[in-house]
BAKOLTOR-742301 format. One record per residue (C-alpha): residue number from 1; residue in one letter; x, y, z. Coordinates in steps of 0.05 Angstrom, whole numbers. Example, Ala and Ser with C-alpha at 12.3 -4.5 7.8 and 13.67 -1.06 7.14 Angstrom:
REM BAKOLTOR-742301
<site 1 'A' <246 -90 156>>;
<site 2 'S' <273 -21 143>>;
This chain:
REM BAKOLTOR-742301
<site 1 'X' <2069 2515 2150>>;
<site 2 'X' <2122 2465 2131>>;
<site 3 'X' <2155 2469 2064>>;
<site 4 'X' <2132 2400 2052>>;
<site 5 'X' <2066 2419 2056>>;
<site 6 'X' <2062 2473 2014>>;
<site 7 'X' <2090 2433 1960>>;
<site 8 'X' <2033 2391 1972>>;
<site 9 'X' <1982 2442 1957>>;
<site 10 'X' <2021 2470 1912>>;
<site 11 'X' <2020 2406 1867>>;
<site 12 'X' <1944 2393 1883>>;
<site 13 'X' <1925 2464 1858>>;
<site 14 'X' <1969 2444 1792>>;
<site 15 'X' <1924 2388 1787>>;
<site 16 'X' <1865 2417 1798>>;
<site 17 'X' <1875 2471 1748>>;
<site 18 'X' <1889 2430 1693>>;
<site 19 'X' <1849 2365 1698>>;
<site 20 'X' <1791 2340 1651>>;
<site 21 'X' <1740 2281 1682>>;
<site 22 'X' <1733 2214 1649>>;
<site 23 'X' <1701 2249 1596>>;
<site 24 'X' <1744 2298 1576>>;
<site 25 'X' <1712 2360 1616>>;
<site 26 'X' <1748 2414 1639>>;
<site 27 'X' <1754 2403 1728>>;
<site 28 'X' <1736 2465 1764>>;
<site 29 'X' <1773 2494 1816>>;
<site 30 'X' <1728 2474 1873>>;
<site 31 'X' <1725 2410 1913>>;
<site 32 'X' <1679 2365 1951>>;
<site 33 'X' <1700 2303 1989>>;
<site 34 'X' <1771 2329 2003>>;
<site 35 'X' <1817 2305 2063>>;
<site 36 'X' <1874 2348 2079>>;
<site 37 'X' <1917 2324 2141>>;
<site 38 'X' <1983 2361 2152>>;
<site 39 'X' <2029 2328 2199>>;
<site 40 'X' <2048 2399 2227>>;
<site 41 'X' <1970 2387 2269>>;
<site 42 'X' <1981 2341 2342>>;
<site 43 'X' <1954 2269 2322>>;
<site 44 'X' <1880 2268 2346>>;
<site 45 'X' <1825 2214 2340>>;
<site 46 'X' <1780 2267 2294>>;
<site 47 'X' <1834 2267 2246>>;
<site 48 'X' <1874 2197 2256>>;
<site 49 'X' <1871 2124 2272>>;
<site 50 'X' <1927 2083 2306>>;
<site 51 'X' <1923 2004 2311>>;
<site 52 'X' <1984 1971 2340>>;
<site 53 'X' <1983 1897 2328>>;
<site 54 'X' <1907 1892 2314>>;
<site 55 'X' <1890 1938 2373>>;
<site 56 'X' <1874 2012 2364>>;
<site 57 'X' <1923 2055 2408>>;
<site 58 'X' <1865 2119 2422>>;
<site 59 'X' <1936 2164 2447>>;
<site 60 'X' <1991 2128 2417>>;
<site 61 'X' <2035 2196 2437>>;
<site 62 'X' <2027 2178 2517>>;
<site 63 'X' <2001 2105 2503>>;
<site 64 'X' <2057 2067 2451>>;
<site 65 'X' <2128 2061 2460>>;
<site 66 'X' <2124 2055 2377>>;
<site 67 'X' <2097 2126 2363>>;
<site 68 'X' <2121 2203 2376>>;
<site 69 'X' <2089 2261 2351>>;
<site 70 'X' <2145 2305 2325>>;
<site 71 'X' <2133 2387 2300>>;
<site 72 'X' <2123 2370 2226>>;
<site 73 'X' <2115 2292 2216>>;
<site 74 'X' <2098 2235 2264>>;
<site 75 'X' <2156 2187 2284>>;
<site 76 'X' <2141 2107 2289>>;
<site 77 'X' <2196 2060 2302>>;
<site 78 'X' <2165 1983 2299>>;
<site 79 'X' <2203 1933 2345>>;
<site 80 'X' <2206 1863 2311>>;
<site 81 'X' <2151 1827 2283>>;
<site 82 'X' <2107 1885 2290>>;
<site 83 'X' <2048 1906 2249>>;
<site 84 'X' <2027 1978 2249>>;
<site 85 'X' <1971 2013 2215>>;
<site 86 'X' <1962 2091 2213>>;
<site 87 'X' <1904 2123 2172>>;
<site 88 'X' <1852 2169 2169>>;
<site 89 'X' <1785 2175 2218>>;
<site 90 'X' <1749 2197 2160>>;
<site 91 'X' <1737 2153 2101>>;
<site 92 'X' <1729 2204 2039>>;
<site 93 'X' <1668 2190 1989>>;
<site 94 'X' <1686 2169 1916>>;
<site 95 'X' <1632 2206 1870>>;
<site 96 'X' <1633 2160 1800>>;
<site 97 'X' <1653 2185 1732>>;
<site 98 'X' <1699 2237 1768>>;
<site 99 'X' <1780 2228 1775>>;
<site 100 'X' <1801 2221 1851>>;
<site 101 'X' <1872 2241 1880>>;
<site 102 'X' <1907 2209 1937>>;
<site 103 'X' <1976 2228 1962>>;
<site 104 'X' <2021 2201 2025>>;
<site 105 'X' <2093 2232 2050>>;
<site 106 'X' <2142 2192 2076>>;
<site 107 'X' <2213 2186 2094>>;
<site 108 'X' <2251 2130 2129>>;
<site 109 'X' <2320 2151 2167>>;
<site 110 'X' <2331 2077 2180>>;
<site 111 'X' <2308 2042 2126>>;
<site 112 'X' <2266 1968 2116>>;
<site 113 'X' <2329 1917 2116>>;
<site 114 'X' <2309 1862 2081>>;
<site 115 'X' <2247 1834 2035>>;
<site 116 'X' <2217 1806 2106>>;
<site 117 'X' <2199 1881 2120>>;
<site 118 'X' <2151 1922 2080>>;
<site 119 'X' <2107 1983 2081>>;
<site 120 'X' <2046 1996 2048>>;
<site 121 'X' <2009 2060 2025>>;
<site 122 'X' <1935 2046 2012>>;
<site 123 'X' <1866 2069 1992>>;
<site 124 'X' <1825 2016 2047>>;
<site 125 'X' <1808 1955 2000>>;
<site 126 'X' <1818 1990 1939>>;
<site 127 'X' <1887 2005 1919>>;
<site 128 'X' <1960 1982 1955>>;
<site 129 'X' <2025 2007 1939>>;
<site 130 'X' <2072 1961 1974>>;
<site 131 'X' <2153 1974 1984>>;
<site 132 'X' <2187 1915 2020>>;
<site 133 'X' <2261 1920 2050>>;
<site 134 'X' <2287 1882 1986>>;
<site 135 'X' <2282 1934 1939>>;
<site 136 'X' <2212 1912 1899>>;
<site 137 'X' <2157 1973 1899>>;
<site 138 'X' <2084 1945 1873>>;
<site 139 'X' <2019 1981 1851>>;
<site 140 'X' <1964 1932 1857>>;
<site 141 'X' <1886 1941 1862>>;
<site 142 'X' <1849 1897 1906>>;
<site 143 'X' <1785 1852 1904>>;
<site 144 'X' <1752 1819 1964>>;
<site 145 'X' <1813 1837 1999>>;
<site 146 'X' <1860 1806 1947>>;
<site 147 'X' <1899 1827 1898>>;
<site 148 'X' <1866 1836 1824>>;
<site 149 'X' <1922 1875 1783>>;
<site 150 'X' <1989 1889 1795>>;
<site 151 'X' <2056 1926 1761>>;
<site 152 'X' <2128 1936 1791>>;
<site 153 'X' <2138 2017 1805>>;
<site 154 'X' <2207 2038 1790>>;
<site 155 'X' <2231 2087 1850>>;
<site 156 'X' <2280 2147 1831>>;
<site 157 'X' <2301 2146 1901>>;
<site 158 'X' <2311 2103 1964>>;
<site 159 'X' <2270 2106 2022>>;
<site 160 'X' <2325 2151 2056>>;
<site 161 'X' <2304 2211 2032>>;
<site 162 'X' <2230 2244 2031>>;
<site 163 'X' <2186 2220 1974>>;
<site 164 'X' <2107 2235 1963>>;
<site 165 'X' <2077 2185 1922>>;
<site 166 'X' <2013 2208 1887>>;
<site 167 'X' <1953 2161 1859>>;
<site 168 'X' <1905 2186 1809>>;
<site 169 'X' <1848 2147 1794>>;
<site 170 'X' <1771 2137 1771>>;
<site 171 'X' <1731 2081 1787>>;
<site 172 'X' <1675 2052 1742>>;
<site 173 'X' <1664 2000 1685>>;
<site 174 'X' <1726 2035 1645>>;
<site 175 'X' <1767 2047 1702>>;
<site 176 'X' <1840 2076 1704>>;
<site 177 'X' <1894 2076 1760>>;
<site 178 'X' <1968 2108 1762>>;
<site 179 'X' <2024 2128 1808>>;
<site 180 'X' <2072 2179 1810>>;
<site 181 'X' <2128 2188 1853>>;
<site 182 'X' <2155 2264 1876>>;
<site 183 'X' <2226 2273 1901>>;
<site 184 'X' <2277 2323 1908>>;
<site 185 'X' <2331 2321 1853>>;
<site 186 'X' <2395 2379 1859>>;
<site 187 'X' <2349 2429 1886>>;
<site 188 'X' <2285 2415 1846>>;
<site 189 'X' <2222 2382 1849>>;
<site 190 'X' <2219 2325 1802>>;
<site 191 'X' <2166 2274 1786>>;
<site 192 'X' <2172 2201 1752>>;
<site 193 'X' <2139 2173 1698>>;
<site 194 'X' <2067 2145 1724>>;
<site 195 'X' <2057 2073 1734>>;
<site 196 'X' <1986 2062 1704>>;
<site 197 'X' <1933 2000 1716>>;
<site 198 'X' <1881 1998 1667>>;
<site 199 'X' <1820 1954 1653>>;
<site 200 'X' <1766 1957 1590>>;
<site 201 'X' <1717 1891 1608>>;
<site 202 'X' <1716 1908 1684>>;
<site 203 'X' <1715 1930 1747>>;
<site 204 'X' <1787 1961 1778>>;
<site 205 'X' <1781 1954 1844>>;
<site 206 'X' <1737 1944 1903>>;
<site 207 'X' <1696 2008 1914>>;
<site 208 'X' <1744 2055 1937>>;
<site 209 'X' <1703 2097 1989>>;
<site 210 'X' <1766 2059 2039>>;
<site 211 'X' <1809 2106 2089>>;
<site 212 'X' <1871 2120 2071>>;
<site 213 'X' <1942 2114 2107>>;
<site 214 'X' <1999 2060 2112>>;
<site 215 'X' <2027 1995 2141>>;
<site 216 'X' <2083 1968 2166>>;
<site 217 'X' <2101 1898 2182>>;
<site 218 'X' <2163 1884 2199>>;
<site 219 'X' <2206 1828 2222>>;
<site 220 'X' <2267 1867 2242>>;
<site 221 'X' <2282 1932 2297>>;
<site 222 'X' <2318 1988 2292>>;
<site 223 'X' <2271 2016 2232>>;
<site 224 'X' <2247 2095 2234>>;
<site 225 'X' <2194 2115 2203>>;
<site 226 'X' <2181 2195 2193>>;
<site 227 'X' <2105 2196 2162>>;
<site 228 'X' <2090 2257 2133>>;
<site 229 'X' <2018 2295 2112>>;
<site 230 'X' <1961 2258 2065>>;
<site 231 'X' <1912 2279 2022>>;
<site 232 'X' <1851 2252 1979>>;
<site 233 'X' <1816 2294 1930>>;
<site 234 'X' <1759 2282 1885>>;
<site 235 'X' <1763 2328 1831>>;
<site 236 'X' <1691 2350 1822>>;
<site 237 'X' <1641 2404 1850>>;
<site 238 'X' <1593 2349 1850>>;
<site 239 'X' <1575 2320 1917>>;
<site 240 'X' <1554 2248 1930>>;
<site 241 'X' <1473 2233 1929>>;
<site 242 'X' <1443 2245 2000>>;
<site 243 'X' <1377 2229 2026>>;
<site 244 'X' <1353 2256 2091>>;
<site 245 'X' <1323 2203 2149>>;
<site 246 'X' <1291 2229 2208>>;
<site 247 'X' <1301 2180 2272>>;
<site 248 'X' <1254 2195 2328>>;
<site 249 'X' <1265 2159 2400>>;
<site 250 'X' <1219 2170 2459>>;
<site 251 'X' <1222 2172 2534>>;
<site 252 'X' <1183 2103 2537>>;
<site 253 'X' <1249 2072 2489>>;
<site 254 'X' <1308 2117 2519>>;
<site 255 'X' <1343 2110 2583>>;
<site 256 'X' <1338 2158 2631>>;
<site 257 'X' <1387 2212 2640>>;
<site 258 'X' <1411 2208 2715>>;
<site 259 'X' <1410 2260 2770>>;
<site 260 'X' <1482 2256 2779>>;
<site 261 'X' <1540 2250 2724>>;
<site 262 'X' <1524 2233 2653>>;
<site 263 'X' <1485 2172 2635>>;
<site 264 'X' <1483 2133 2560>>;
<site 265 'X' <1409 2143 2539>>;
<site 266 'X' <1427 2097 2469>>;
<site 267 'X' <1471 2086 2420>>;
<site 268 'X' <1473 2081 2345>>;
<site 269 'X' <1513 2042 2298>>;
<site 270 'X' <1513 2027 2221>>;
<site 271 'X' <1481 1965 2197>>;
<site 272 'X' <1553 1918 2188>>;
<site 273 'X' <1526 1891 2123>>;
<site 274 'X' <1520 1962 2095>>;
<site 275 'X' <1585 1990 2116>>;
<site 276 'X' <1595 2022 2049>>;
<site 277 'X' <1537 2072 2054>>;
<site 278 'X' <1562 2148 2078>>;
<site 279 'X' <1527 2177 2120>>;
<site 280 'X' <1531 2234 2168>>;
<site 281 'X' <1488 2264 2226>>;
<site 282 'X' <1471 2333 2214>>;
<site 283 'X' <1416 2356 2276>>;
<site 284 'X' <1395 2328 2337>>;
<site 285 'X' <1345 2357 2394>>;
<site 286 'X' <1331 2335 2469>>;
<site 287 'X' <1266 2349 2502>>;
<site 288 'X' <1263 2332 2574>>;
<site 289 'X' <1194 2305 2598>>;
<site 290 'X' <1213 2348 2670>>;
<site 291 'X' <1220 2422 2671>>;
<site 292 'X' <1296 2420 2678>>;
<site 293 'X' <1357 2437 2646>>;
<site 294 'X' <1389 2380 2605>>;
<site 295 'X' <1441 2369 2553>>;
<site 296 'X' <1454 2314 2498>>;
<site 297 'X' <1522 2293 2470>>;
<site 298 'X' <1528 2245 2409>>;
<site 299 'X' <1603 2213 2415>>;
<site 300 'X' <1627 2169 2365>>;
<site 301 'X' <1673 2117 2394>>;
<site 302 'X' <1710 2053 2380>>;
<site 303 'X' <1660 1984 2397>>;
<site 304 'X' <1716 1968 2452>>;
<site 305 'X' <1698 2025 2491>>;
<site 306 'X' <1630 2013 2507>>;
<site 307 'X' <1582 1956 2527>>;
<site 308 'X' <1537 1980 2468>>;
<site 309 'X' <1496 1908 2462>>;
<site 310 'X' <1464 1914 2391>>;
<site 311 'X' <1445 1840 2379>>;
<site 312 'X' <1400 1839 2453>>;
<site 313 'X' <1367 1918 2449>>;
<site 314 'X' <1325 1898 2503>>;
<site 315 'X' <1369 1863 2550>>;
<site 316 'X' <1337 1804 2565>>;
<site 317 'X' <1394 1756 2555>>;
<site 318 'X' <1370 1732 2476>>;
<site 319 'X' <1403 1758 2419>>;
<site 320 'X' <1335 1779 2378>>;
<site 321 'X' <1378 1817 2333>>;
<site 322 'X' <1387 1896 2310>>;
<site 323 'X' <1329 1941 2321>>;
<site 324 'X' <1320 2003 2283>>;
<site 325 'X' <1288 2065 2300>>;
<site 326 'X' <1209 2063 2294>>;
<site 327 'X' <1220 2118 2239>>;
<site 328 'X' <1254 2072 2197>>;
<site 329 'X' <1267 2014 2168>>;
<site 330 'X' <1316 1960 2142>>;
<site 331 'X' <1295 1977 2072>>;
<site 332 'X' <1298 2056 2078>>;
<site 333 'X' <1356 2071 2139>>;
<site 334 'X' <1423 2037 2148>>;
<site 335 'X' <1424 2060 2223>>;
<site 336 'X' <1405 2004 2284>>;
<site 337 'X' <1402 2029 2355>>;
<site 338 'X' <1389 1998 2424>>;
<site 339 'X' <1380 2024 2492>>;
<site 340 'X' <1430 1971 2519>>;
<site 341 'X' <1479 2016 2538>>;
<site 342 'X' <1514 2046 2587>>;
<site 343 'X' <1594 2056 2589>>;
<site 344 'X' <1636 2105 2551>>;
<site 345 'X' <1710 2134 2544>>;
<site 346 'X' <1723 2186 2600>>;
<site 347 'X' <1777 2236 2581>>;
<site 348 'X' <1829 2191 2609>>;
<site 349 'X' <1803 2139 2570>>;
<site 350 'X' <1780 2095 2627>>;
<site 351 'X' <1711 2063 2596>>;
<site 352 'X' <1668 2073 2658>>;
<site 353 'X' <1624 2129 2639>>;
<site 354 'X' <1633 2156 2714>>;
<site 355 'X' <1654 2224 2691>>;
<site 356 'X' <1667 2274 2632>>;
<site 357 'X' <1647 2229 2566>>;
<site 358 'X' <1704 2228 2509>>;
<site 359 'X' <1697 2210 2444>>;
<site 360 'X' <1695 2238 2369>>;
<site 361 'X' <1638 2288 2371>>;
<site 362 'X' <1592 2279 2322>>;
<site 363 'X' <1530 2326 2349>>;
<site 364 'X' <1495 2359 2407>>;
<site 365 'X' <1441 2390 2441>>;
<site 366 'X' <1414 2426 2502>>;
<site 367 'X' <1344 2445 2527>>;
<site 368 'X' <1343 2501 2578>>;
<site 369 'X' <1281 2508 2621>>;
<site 370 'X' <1261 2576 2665>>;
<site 371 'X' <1204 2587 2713>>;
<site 372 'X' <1159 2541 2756>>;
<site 373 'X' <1085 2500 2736>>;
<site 374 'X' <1046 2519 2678>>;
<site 375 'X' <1094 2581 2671>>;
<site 376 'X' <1157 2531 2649>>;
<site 377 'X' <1190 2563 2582>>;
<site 378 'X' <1240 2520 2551>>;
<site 379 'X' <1296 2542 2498>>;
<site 380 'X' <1334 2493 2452>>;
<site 381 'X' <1392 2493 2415>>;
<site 382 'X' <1418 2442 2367>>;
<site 383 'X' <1494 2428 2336>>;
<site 384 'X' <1468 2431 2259>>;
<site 385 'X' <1537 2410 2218>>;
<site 386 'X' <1542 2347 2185>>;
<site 387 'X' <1593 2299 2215>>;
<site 388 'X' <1608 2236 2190>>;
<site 389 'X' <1592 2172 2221>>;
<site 390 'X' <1625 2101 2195>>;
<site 391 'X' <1626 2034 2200>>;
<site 392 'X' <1676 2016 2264>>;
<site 393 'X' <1636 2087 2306>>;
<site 394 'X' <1589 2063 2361>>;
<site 395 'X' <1554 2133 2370>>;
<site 396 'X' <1531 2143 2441>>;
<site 397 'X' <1483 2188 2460>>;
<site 398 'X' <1499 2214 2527>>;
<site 399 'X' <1452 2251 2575>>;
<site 400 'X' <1466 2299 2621>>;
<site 401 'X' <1419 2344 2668>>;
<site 402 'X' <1465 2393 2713>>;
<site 403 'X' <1407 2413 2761>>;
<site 404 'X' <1361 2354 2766>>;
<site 405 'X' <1342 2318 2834>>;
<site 406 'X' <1326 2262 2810>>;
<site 407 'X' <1333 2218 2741>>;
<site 408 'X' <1299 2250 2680>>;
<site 409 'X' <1262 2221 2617>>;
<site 410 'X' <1278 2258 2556>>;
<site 411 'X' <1255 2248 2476>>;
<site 412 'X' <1304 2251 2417>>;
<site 413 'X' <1306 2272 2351>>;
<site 414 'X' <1358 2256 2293>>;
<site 415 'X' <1374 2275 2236>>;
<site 416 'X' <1427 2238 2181>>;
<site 417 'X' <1438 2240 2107>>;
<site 418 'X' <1460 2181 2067>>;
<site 419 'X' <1479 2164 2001>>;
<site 420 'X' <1444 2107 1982>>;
């Protein structure tokens, strides 16, 4: 473990141990809703996202000349008029009336030249801290994607040499924001004093429920960029409210899975005007109508690497809209599915859905069968771990029956938990 890191968790357990919540309550030492992401770990789409002028890179290591995974931090160097984004897969939950602790490392061995560069550290659509080549550091908050607050940071150091800046924040009608800035001073670990945003009549920000990471845009080369670990804690034992929603498909709704290969049965998405609400998938179960063996794999995967069509579920060339499982509803579920489906990300990344499926994995299941007629047994077993699911995922669920001779109907059964 990096000695970078350790600092890290050594100044989060600090934190931890000595915090009170908006209210003045002593903060226990346990944690919910916590993202830790050392840079020491190979960049992988569970932990990491990647988008390269408005397109997401899904190996930027092998796929962009911009980006090289190095032992303990991850290497970008921008060529002119670039803009890069890295952040987290995973978009942490904010629980209210509890304090919430983000933190980003960073160094740059060639530095921003001029005010026409800048990078940005941010909580998504909640909180920027913005650096440009110039000199000028901001804190701002952010409404409707613009900016609501601001107040000029004073740095202790330049860009040149490592730096972890550290947000601290709660979010609710008396809401509170400040930044702190770590560096290395003659041997020792020093901290400035925090920048603080404050509001009494109010909201801060934006909900802050937002990935976080960094941006650059640049309009010069020759800048290197050494991008270090990140962490968000909300400093409570208290977990977010979850409700449970079963989501029950049958064979007559499903595609079939096919005799050879893997086939896309459906595929799941959450409603776009509800992109706010967490939720997560936490079982799932197959049932083939044929005594055979088959399996089911839930992939989460970007919407530009499948022909998921969730405006026409029923593929007859008019866009009727989302449909939601029969379970549910618009009023009580924020999930839509459709049948309409039928490519995915192999492990090369070529979106044919001809061979092994790729993708974040989100849940599975398999259905074994043994013996022949009325004699057929059949043994299940489920993935049962909640995995998130968000707004940009297009979660296929992929069939696949090793022994079959022919194309096989199966049911499905979901279940998610979300927090609203």
């Amino acid at each position: 473990m990096s000695g970078e890191h350790l600092a890290q968790l050594r100044r989060a357990a600090e934190s931890l141990g000595g915090s009170t919540d908006a209210f003045g309550q002593l903060i226990t030492k346990g944690t919910r809703n916590a993202l830790d992401l050392p840079a020491f770990y190979d960049f992988s789409e569970e932990r990491y996202r990647f988008i390269e002028n408005g397109t997401r890179i899904q190996d930027p290591d092998a796929d962009s000349t911009r980006f090289s995974d190095q032992d303990q931090q991850f290497l970008i160097e921008p060529n002119a008029g670039d803009a890069l984004e890295f952040k987290t897969a995973e978009k942490p939950r904010y629980v209210v009336g509890n304090d919430a602790d983000v933190t980003w490392s960073f160094k740059f061995p060639t530095p921003l030249q001029d005010a026409d560069d800048s990078f940005t550290l941010f909580v998504e659509e909640a909180f920027e801290i913005e650096y440009d080549g110039g000199g000028a550091v901001t804190f701002r908050s952010l409404e409707d994607g613009s900016e609501k607050q601001s107040e000029t940071v004073t740095t202790p150091n330049g860009l040149d040499s490592p730096s972890r800046p550290e947000l601290e924040f709660n979010w609710y009608a008396v809401g509170r924001a400040e930044v702190s800035i770590d560096y290395t001073d003659a041997s020792e670990q020093r901290t400035t004093t925090p920048t603080t945003l404050t509001v009494d009549d109010d909201w801060l920000s934006d909900d802050p429920t937002g990935r976080i990471g960094f941006r650059l845009d640049v309009a010069n080369s020759g800048i290197q960029l050494e991008a270090g670990s990140m962490a968000y804690i909300v400093l409570t034992d208290s977990p977010p409210t979850g409700r449970p929603k079963p989501h029950v498909f049958s064979s007559a709704e499903l595609n079939e899975v096919p005799a050879d290969g893997y086939g896309v049965v459906g595929a799941l998405r959450i409603d776009p005007e509800r992109d706010n609400v967490f939720t997560t998938i936490t079982s799932a179960q197959v049932t083939a109508e044929e005594g055979v063996d088959v399996e089911l794999y839930l992939k989460a995967v970007g919407t530009g690497q499948t022909d998921a069509d969730f405006l026409d579920p029923d593929d007859d060339g008019t866009d009727e809209g989302p449909a939601y499982p029969r379970s549910n509803s618009p009023q009580n579920s924020v999930i839509q599915w459709t049948p309409n489906a039928s490519t995915f990300p192999t492990r090369t990344y070529a979106v044919d859905g001809s061979t092994v499926p790729n993708g974040r994995s989100v849940g599975a299941a398999s259905e074994s069968a043994a013996g022949q007629g009325n004699s057929i047994t059949k043994t299940t077993r489920s993935f049962q771990r909640a995995r998130p699911v968000y707004a940009d995922d297009v979660v296929l669920m992929i069939g696949h029956a090793p022994d079959a001779s022919t194309a096989t109907a199966v049911d499905v059964f979901l279940e998610t938990q979300q927090d609203w």
